[in-house]
C-alpha beads as a LAMMPS data file, in Angstrom:
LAMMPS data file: protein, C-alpha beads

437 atoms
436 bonds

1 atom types
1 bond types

-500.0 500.0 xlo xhi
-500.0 500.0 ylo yhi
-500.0 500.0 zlo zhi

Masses

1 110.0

Atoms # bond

1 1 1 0.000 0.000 0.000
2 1 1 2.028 3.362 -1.391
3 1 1 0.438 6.273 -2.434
4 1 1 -1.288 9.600 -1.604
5 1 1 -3.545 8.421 0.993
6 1 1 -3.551 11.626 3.524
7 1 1 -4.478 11.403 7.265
8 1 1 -6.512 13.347 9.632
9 1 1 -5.038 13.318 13.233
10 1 1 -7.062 14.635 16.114
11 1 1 -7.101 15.512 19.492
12 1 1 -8.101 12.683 21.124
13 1 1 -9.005 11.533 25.045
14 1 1 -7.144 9.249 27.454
15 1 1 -5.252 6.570 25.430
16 1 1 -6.016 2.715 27.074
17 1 1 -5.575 -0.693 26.358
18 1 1 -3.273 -3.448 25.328
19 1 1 -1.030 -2.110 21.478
20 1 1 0.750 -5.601 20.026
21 1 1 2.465 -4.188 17.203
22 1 1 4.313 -6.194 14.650
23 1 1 7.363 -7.878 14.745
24 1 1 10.688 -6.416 14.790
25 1 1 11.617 -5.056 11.356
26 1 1 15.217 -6.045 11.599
27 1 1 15.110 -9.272 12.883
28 1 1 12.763 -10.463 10.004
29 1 1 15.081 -9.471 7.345
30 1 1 17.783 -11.291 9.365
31 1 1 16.160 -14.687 9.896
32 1 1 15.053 -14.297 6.362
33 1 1 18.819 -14.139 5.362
34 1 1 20.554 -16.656 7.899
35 1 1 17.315 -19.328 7.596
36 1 1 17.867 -18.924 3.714
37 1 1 22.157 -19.849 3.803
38 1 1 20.943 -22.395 7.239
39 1 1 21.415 -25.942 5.989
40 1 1 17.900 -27.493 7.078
41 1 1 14.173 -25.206 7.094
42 1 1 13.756 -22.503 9.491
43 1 1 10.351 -21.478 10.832
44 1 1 10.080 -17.878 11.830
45 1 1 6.909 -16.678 14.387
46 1 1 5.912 -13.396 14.707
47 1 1 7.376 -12.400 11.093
48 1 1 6.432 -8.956 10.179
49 1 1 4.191 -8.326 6.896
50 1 1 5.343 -5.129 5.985
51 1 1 6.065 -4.369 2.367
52 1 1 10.329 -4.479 3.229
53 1 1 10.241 -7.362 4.706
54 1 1 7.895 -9.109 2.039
55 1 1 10.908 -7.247 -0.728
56 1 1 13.493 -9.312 1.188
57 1 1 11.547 -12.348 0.924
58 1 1 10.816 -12.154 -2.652
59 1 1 14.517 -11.506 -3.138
60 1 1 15.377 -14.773 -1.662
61 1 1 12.760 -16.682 -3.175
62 1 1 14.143 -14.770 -6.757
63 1 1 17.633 -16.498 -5.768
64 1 1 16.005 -20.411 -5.511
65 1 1 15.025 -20.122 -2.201
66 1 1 11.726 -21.934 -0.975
67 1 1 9.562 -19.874 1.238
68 1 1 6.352 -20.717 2.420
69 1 1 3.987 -18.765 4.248
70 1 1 1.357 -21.181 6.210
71 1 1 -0.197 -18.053 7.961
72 1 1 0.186 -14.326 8.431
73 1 1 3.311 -13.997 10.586
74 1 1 4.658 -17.494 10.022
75 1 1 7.329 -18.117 7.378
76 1 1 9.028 -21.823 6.881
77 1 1 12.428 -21.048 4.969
78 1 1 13.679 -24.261 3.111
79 1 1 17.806 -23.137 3.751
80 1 1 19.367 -24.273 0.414
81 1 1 23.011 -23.304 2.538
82 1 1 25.955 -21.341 1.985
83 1 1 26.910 -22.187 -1.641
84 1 1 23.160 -22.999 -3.173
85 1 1 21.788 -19.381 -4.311
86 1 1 21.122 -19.603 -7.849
87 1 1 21.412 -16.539 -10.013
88 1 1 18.651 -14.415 -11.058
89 1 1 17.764 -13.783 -14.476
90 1 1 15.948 -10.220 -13.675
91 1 1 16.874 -7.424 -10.963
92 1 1 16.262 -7.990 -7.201
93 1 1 13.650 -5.543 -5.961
94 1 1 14.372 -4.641 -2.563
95 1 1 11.296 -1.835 -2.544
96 1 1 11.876 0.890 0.387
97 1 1 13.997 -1.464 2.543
98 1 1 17.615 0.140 3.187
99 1 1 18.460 -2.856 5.770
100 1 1 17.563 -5.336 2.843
101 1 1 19.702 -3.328 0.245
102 1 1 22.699 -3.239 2.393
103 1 1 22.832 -6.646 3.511
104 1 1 22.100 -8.203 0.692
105 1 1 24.981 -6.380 -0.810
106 1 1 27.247 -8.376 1.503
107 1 1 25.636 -11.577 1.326
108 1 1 25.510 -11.322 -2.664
109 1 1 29.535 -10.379 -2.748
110 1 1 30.397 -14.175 -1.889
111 1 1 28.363 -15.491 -4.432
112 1 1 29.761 -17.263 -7.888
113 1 1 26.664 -15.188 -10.010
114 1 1 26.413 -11.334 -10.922
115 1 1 23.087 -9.524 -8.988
116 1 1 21.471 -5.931 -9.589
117 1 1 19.827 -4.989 -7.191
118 1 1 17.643 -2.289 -7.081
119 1 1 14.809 -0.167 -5.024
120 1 1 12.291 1.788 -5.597
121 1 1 12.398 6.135 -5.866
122 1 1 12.951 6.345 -1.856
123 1 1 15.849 3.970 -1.339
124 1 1 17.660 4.556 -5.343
125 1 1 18.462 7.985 -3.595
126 1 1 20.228 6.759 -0.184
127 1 1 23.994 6.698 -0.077
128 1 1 25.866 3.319 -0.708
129 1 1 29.236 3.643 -0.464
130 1 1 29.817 3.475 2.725
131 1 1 28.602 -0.252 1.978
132 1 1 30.511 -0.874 -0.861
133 1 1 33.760 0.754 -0.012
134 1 1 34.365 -1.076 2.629
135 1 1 33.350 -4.685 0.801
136 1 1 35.597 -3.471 -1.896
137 1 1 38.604 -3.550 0.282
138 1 1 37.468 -7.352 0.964
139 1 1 37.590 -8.040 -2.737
140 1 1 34.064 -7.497 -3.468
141 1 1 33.598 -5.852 -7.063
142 1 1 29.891 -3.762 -6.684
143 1 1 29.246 -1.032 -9.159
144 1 1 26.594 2.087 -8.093
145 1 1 25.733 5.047 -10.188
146 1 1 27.328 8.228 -9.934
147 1 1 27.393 9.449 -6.389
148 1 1 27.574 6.136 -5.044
149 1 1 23.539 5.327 -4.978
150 1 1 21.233 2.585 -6.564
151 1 1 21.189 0.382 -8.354
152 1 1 24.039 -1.864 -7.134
153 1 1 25.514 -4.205 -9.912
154 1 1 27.538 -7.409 -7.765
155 1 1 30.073 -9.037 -9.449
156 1 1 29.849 -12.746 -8.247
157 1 1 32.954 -15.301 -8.676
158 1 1 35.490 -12.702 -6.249
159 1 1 37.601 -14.453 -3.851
160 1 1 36.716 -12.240 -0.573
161 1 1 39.690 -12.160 2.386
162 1 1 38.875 -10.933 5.361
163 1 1 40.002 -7.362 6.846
164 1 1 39.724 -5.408 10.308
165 1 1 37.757 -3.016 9.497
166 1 1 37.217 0.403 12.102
167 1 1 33.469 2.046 10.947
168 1 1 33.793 5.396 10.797
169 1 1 30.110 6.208 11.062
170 1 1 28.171 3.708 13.432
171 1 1 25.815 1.825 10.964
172 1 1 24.361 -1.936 11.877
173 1 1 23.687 -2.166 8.886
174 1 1 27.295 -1.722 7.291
175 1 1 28.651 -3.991 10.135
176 1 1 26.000 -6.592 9.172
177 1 1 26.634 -6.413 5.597
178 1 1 30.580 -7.109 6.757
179 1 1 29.774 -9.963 8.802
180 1 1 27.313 -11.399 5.704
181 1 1 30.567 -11.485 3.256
182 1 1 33.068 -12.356 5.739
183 1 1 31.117 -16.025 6.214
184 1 1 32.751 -15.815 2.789
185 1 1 35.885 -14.630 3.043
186 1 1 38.910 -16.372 4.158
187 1 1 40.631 -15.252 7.292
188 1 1 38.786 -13.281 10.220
189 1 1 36.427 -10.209 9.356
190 1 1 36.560 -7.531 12.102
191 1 1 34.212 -4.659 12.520
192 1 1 35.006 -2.068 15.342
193 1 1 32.313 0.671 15.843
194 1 1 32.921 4.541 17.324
195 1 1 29.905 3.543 18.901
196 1 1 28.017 0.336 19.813
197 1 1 25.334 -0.650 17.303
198 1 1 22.265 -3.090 17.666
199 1 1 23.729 -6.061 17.758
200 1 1 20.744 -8.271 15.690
201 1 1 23.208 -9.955 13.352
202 1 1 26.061 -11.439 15.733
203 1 1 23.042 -12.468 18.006
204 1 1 21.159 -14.453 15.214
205 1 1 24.400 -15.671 13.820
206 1 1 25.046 -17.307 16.904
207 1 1 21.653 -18.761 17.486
208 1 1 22.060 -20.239 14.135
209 1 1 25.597 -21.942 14.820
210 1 1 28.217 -20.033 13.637
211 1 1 31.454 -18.983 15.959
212 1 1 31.229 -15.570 16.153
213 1 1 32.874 -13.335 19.229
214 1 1 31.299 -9.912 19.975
215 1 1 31.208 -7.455 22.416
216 1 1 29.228 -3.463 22.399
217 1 1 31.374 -1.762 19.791
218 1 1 33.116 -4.988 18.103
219 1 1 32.813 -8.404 16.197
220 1 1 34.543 -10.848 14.905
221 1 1 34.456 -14.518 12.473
222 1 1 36.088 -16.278 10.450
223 1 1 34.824 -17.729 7.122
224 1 1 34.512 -21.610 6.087
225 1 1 31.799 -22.994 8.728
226 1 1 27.833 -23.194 8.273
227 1 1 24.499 -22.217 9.527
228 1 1 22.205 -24.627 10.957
229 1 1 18.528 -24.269 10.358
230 1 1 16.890 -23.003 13.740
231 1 1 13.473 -21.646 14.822
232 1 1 12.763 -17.745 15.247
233 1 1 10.506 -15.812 17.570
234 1 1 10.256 -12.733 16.193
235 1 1 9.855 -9.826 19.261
236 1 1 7.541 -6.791 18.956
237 1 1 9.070 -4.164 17.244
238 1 1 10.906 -1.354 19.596
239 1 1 10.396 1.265 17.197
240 1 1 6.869 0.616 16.182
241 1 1 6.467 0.585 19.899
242 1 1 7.998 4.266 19.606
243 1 1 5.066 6.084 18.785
244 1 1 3.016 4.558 21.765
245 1 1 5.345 5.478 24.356
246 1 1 5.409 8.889 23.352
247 1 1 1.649 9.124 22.515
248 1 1 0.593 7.764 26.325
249 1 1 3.413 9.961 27.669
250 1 1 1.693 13.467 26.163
251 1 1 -1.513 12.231 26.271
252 1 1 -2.874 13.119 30.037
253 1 1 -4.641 10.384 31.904
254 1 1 -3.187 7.617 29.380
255 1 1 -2.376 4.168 30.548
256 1 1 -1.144 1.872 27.782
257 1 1 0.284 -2.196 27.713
258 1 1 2.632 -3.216 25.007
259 1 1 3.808 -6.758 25.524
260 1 1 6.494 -8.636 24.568
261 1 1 8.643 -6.333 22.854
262 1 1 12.011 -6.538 21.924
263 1 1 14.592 -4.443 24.080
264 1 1 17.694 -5.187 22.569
265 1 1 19.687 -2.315 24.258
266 1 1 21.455 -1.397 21.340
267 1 1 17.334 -0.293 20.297
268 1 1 16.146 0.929 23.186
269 1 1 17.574 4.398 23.643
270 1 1 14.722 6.316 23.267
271 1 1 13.229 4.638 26.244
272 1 1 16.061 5.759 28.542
273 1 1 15.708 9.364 26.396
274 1 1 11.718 9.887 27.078
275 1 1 13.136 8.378 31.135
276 1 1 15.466 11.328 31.395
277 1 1 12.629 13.623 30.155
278 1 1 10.597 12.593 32.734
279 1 1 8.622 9.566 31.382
280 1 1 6.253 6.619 32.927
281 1 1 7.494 3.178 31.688
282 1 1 7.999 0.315 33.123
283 1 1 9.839 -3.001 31.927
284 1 1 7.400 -5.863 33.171
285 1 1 7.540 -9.697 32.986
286 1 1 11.563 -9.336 31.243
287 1 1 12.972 -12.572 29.107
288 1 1 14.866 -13.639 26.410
289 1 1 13.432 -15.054 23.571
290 1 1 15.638 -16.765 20.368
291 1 1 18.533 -14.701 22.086
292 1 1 17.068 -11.392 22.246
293 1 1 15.969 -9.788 25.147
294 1 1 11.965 -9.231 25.482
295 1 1 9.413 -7.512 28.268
296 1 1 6.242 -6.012 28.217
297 1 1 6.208 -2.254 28.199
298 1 1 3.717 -0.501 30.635
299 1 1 3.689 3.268 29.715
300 1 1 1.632 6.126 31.822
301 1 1 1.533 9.960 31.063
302 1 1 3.792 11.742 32.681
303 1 1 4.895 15.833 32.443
304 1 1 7.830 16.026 29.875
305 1 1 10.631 17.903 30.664
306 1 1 13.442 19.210 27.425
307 1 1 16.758 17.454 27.918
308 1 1 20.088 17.553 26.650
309 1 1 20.414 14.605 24.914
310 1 1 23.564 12.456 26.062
311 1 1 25.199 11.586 22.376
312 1 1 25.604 8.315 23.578
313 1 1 22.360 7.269 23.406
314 1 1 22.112 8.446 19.533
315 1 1 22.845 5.306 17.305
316 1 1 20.579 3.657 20.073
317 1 1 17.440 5.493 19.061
318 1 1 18.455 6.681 15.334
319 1 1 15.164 5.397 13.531
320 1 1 13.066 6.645 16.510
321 1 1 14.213 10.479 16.598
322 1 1 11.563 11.820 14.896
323 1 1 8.759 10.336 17.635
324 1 1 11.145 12.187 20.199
325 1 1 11.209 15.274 18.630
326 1 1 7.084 15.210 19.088
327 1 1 8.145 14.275 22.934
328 1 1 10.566 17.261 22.742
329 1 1 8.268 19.442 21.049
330 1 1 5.610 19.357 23.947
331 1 1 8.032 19.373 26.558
332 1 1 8.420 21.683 29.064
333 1 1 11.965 23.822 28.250
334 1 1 14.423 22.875 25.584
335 1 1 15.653 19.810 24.033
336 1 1 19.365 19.847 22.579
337 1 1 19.908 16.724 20.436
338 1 1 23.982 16.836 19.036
339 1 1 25.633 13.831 17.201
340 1 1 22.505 12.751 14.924
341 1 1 24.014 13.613 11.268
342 1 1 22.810 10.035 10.274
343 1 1 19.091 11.667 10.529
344 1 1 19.964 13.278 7.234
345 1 1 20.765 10.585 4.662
346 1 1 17.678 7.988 6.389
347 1 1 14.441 7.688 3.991
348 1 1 14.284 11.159 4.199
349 1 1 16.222 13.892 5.716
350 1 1 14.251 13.664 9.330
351 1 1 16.138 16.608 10.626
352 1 1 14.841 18.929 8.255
353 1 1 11.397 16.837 7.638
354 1 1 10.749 16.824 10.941
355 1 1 11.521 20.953 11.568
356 1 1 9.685 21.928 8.603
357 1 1 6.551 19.744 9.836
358 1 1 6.877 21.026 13.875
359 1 1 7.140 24.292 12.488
360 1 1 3.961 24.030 10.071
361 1 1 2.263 23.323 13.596
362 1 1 3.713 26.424 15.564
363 1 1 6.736 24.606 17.334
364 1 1 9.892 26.810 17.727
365 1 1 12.617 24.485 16.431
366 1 1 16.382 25.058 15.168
367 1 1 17.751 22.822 13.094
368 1 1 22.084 22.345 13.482
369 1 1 24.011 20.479 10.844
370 1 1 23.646 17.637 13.321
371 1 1 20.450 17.532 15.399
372 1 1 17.824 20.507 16.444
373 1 1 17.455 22.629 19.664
374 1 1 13.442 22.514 20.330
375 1 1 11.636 24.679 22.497
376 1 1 8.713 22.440 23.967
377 1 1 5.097 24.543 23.538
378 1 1 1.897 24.295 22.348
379 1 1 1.269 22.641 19.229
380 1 1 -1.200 24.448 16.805
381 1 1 -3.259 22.532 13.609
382 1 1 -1.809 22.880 10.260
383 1 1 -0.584 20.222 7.410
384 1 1 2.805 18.516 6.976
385 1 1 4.697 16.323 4.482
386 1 1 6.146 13.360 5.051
387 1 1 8.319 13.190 2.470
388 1 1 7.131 9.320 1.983
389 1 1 8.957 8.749 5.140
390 1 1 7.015 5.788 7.337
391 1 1 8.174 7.111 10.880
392 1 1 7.293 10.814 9.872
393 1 1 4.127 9.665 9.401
394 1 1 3.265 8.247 12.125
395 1 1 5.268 10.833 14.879
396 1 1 2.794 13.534 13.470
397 1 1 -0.281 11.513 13.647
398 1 1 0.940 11.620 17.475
399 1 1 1.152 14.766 17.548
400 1 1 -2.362 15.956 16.163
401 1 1 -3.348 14.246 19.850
402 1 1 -2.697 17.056 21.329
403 1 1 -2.764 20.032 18.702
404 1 1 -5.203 22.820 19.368
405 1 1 -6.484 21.798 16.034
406 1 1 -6.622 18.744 13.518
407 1 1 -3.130 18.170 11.787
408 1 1 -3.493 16.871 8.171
409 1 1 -0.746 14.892 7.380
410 1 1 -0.133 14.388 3.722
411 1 1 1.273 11.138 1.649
412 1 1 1.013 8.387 4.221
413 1 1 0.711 5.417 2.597
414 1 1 4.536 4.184 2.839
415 1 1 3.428 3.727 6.461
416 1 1 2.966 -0.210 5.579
417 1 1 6.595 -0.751 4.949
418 1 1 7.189 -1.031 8.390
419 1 1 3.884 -0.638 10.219
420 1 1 0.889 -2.215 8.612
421 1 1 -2.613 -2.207 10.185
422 1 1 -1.106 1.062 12.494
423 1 1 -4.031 2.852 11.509
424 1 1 -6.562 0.565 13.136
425 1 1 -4.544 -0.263 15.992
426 1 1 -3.893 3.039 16.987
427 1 1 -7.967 4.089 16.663
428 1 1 -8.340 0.940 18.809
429 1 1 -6.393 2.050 21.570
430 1 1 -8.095 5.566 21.448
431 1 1 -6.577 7.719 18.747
432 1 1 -9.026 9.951 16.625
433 1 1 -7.068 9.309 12.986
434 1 1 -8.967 9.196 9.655
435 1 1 -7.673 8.377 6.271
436 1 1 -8.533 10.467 3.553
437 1 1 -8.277 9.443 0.210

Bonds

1 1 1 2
2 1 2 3
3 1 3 4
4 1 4 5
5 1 5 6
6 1 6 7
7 1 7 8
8 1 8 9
9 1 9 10
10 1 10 11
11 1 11 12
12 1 12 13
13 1 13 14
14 1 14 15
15 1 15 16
16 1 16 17
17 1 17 18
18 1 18 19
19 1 19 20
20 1 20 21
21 1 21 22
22 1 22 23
23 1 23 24
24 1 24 25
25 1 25 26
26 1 26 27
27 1 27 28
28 1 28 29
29 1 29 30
30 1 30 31
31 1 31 32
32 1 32 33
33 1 33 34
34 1 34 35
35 1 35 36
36 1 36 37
37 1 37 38
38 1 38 39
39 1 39 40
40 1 40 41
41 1 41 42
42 1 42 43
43 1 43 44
44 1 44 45
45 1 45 46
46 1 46 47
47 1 47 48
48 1 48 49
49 1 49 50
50 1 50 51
51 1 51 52
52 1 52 53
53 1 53 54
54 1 54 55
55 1 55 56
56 1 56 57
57 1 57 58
58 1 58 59
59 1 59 60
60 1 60 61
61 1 61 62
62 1 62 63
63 1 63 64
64 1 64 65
65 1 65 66
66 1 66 67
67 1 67 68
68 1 68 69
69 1 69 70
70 1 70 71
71 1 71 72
72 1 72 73
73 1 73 74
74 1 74 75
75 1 75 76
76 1 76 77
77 1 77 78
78 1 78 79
79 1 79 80
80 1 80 81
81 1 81 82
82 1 82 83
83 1 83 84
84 1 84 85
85 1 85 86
86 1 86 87
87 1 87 88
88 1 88 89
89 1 89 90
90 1 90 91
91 1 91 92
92 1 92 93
93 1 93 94
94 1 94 95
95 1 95 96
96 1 96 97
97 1 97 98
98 1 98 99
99 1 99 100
100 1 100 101
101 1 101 102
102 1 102 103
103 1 103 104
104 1 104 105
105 1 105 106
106 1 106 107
107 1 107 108
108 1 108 109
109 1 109 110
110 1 110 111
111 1 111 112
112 1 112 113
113 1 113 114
114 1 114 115
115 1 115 116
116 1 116 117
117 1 117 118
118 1 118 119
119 1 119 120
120 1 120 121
121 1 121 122
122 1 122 123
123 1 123 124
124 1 124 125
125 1 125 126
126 1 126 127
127 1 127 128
128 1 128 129
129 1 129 130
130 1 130 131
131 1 131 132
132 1 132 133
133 1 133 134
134 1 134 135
135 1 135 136
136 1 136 137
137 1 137 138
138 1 138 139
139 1 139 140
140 1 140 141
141 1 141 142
142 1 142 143
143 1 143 144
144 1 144 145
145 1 145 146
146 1 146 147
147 1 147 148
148 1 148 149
149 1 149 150
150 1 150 151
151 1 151 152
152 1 152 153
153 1 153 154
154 1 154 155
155 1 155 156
156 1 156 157
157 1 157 158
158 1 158 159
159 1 159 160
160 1 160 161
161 1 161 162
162 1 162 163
163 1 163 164
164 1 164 165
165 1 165 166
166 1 166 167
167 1 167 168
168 1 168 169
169 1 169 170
170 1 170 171
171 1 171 172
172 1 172 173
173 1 173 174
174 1 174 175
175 1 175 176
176 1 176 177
177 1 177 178
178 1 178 179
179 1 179 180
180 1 180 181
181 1 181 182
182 1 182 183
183 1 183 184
184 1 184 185
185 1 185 186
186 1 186 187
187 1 187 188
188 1 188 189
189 1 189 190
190 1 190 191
191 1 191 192
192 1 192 193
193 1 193 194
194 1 194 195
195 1 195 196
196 1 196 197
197 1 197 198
198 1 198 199
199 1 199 200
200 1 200 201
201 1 201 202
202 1 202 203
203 1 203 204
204 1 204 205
205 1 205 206
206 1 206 207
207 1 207 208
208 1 208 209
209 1 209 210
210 1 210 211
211 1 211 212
212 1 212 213
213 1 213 214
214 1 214 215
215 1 215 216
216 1 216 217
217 1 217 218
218 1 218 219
219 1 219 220
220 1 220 221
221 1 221 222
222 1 222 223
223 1 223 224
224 1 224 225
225 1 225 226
226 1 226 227
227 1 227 228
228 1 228 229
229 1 229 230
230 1 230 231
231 1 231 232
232 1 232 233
233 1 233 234
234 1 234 235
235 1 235 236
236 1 236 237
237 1 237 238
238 1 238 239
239 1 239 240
240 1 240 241
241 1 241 242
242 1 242 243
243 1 243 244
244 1 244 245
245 1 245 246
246 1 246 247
247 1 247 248
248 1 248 249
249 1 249 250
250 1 250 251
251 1 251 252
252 1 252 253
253 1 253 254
254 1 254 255
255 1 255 256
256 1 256 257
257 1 257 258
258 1 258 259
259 1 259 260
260 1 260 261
261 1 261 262
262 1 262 263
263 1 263 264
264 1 264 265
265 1 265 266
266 1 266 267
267 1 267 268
268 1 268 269
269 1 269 270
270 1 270 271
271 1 271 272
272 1 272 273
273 1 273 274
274 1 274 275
275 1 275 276
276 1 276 277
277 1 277 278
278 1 278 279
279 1 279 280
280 1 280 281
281 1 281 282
282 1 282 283
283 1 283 284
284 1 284 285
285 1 285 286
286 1 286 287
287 1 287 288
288 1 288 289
289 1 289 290
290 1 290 291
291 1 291 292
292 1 292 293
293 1 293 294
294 1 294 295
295 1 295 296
296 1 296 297
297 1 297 298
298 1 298 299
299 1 299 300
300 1 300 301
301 1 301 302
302 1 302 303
303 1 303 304
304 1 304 305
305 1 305 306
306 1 306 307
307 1 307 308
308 1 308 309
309 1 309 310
310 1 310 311
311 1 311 312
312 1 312 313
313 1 313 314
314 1 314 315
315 1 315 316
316 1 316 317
317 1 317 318
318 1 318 319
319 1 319 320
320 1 320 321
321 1 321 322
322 1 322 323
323 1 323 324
324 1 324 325
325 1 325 326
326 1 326 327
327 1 327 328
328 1 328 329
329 1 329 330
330 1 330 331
331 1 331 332
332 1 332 333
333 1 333 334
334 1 334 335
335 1 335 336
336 1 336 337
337 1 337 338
338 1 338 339
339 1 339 340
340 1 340 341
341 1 341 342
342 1 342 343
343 1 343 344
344 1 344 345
345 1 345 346
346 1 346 347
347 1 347 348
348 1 348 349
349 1 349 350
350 1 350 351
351 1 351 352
352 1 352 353
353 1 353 354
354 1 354 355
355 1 355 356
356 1 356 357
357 1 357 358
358 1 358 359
359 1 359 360
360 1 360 361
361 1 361 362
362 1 362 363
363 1 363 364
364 1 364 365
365 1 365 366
366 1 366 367
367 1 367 368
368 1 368 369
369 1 369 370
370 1 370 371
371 1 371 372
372 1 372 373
373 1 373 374
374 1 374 375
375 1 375 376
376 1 376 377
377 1 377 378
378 1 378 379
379 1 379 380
380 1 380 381
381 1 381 382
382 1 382 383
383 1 383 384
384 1 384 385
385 1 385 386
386 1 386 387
387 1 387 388
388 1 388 389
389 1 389 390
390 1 390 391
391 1 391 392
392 1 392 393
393 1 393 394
394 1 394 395
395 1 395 396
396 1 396 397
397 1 397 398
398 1 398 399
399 1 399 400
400 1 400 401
401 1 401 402
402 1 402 403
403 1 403 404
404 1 404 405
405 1 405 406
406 1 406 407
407 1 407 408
408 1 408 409
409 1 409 410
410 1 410 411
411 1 411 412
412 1 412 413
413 1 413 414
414 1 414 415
415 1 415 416
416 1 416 417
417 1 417 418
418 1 418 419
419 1 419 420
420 1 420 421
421 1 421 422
422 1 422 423
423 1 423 424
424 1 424 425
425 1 425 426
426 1 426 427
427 1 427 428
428 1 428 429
429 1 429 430
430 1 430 431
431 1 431 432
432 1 432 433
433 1 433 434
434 1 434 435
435 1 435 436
436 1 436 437
């Protein structure tokens, strides 16, 4: 579902209830990927439908991998292992999906076939290099278009060697697509962050057999071993959660239960962000499920107060800025956010989407080559773009809960990339959002 479908968002009362949202967004490209190379069939629980996801899929299944899908949320992968891709005759799609773009990139590099892969107007204008550069210097051969974007030609039939490799931007999903070619490469791959990333890959890696040693900020395998088929319980996605926890936290007299979500802590920053602003949540019922960490969220409203945000919580909470900058924009007092430069080159540009929408609705907000200083307020009614960005979206339908007047938010139908049904499940739990056609 893409196109110009616009949304309504009102003020609404008290939000209540119980929000499952889907499965994590990440971890269903990743079991995807690791149940397709696993020798033996996979079944993943709690996969998410969203278009990127179903792109990643269709990839595989493009590359002679069986996939079958016995019910909504279920896939059984039939692993074909390391060596039994088979080339495609036609260009893999990967849609709106960055994470399935980049990785792919690194899983395709070991492979003895040429690829092209390619997305659609959204992703053929987000930077690749720092991808390819980097799988370059492990003898990958990847061709972009000028400026280093979409599509990506692979040259299969390269003998890959391993390198230690120090990121210079923090990026999980650079280090991933590192990790993906070094199972080809021979020798150790090393990937050393400036900061520590989620941590997804190395987790799932493990889980399905191979040695891998990792720490916050660092990981590390060799090539030449294999991937044993293994089951997957998808969590609930942390940043679909995101919009929730904010929306109960502005909303006064809210009460809201999200269970079983996944709180990797490389995610989870903006939890302990909207916690130094003053926030209601707590982590009930906490447990690990297929090696991630998991626990039921319990969020209350609470008075906001601006903060300056510690950098280190920044690549922890990078696709959930723009729900925080609705927190920050209702705060009471400021809210300096430094050391977010990756905002700028994500679907959109959220620094500047996400200014030019808070201002549209009254906010006072600066925006710095690296974050925004916001002065929290009252926001007024108005209309903003999205700029076909999914978590723009749906951080301004939050905030038209408590604008003085309805906020019209234009273009909104990339929202099922990452979130279907969100619509209906936030009406269900209270919110007053329409769809206009």
């Amino acid at each position: 579902m893409s196109g110009a479908t616009d949304w309504l968002s009102r003020a609404a009362g008290p939000l209540h209830g119980e929000v499952r949202v889907p499965g994590d967004k990440s971890v269903s490209h990743r079991a995807l990927m690791f149940g397709a190379l696993a020798e033996g069939v996979s079944r993943i629980h709690g996969f998410l439908e969203g278009e990127d996801t179903r792109a990643t899929a269709a990839v595989l299944q493009r590359l002679g991998v069986r996939i079958d899908t016995p019910s909504a949320g279920e896939r059984i992968v039939h692993g074909v292992g390391l060596h039994g891709l088979r080339a495609s005759s036609e260009p893999l799609d990967c849609g709106n999906a960055g994470t399935g773009m980049r990785l792919l990139a690194g899983l395709l590099a070991g492979q003895a076939f040429d690829s092209t892969l390619v997305g659609d107007a959204s992703l053929s204008k987000r930077p690749m290099r720092r991808v390819t550069e980097p799988l370059a210097a492990m003898g990958a051969r990847i061709e972009t278009t000028q400026g280093g974007l979409p599509p990506l030609v692979v040259r299969g039939g390269q003998r890959l060697h391993g390198i230690r490799y120090e990121l210079p931007v923090a990026s999980a999903q650079v280090k991933s697509a590192l990790l993906l070619a070094g199972l080809y490469a021979a020798g150790e791959t090393e990937v050393i962050e400036p900061y520590p990333t989620r941590d997804y890959t190395e987790r799932m890696l493990a889980a399905f057999g191979w040695p891998i040693a990792f720490e916050p900020g660092r990981a590390k395998l060799s090539g030449g071993h294999a991937l044993r088929a293994t089951d997957v319980d998808v969590p609930a996605d942390f940043s679909s959660a995101a919009f929730f926890l904010v929306a109960a936290s502005i909303v006064p007299g809210s009460e809201l239960r999200l269970p079983a979500v996944g709180l990797n802590p490389r995610r989870t920053g903006l939890l302990e962000a909207l916690r130094l602003m003053g926030a209601d949540i707590r982590i009930e019922n906490p447990r690990e499920s297929g090696g991630e960490p998991v626990g039921d969220l319990v969020v209350r409203h609470a008075p906001l107060h601006g903060v300056e945000l510690p950098e280190a919580l920044v690549p922890d909470m990078i696709d959930e800025f723009p729900a925080l900058f609705i927190a920050a924009a209702v705060a009471r007092g400021r809210t300096v956010v430094r050391g977010a430069a990756e905002l700028r080159v994500k679907e959109s540009d959220r620094i500047a989407s996400m200014a030019a929408g808070l201002r549209a609705l009254g906010a006072r907000i600066e925006e710095t080559p690296d974050g925004a200083i916001i002065d929290g307020g009252t926001l007024s009614g108005g209309a903003v773009q999205t700029h076909m960005d999914h978590r723009i979206a749906m951080s301004f339908s939050v905030a038209g809960l408590v604008a003085t007047a309805p906020v019209r938010i234009h273009d909104c139908g990339h929202v099922a990339t990452s979130f279907p049904g969100y619509l209906q499940l936030a009406n269900a739990c209270g919110f007053a959002l329409e769809s206009l056609v």
